[in-house]
GULUM-149555 format. One line per 3 residues: for each residue x, y, z of C-alpha. Coordinates in steps of 0.25 Angstrom, whole numbers, always signed. Example, Ala and Ser with C-alpha at 12.3 -4.5 7.8 and 13.67 -1.06 7.14 Angstrom:
residues 2
+49 -18 +31 | +55 -4 +29
//
This chain:
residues 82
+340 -154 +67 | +326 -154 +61 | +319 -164 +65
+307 -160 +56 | +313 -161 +43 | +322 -173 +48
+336 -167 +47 | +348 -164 +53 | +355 -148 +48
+369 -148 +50 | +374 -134 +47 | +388 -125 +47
+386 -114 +54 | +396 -102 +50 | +396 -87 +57
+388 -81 +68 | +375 -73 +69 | +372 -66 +57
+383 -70 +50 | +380 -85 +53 | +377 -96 +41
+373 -110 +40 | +375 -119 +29 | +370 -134 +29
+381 -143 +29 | +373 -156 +32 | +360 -163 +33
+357 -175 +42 | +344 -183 +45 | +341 -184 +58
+348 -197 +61 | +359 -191 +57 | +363 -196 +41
+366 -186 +34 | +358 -180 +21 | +370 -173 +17
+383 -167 +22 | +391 -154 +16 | +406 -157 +18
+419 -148 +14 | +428 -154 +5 | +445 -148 +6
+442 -138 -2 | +431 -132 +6 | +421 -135 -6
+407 -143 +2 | +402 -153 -3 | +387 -159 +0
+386 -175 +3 | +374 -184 +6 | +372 -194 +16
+380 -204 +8 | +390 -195 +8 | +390 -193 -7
+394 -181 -14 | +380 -173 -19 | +387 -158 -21
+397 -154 -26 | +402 -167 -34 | +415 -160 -35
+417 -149 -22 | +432 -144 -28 | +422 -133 -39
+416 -127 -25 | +430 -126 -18 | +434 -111 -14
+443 -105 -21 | +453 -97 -15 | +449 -84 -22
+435 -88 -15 | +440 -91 -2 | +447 -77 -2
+436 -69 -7 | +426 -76 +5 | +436 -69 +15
+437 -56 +8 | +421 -57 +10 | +421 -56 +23
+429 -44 +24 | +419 -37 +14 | +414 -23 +19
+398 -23 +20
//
């Protein structure tokens, strides 16, 4: 919560220490509406909402679903050697 700029961040938080990422999936006021919500469609694309729940990006989430060749290729990373 920052009270100072009048917003709730909500975040995913994936991995531990050094490896660990954020990524904002939601912003709220601080009563609690929301300015904009990320959501998962089936596919696994996200798609961005705002308060009215309306669609802002992407208009059409199936062009940012994974691939399967993608899927396979993000596992293969984390086996790289470094």
């Amino acid at each position: 919560m920052d009270e100072t700029r009048g917003a709730i961040f909500g975040y995913a938080v994936e991995g531990m220490g050094d490896d660990q990422s954020r990524s904002l999936k939601a912003l709220y006021r601080l009563d609690g509406t929301p300015s904009f919500q990320v959501s998962q469609v089936d596919c696994g694309a996200e798609q961005v909402h705002d308060s009215h729940d309306q669609v802002l990006w992407p208009a059409n989430p199936q062009d940012y679903c994974p691939q399967p060749d993608e899927v396979e290729d993000q596992g293969e990373g984390d086996n790289a050697q470094g």
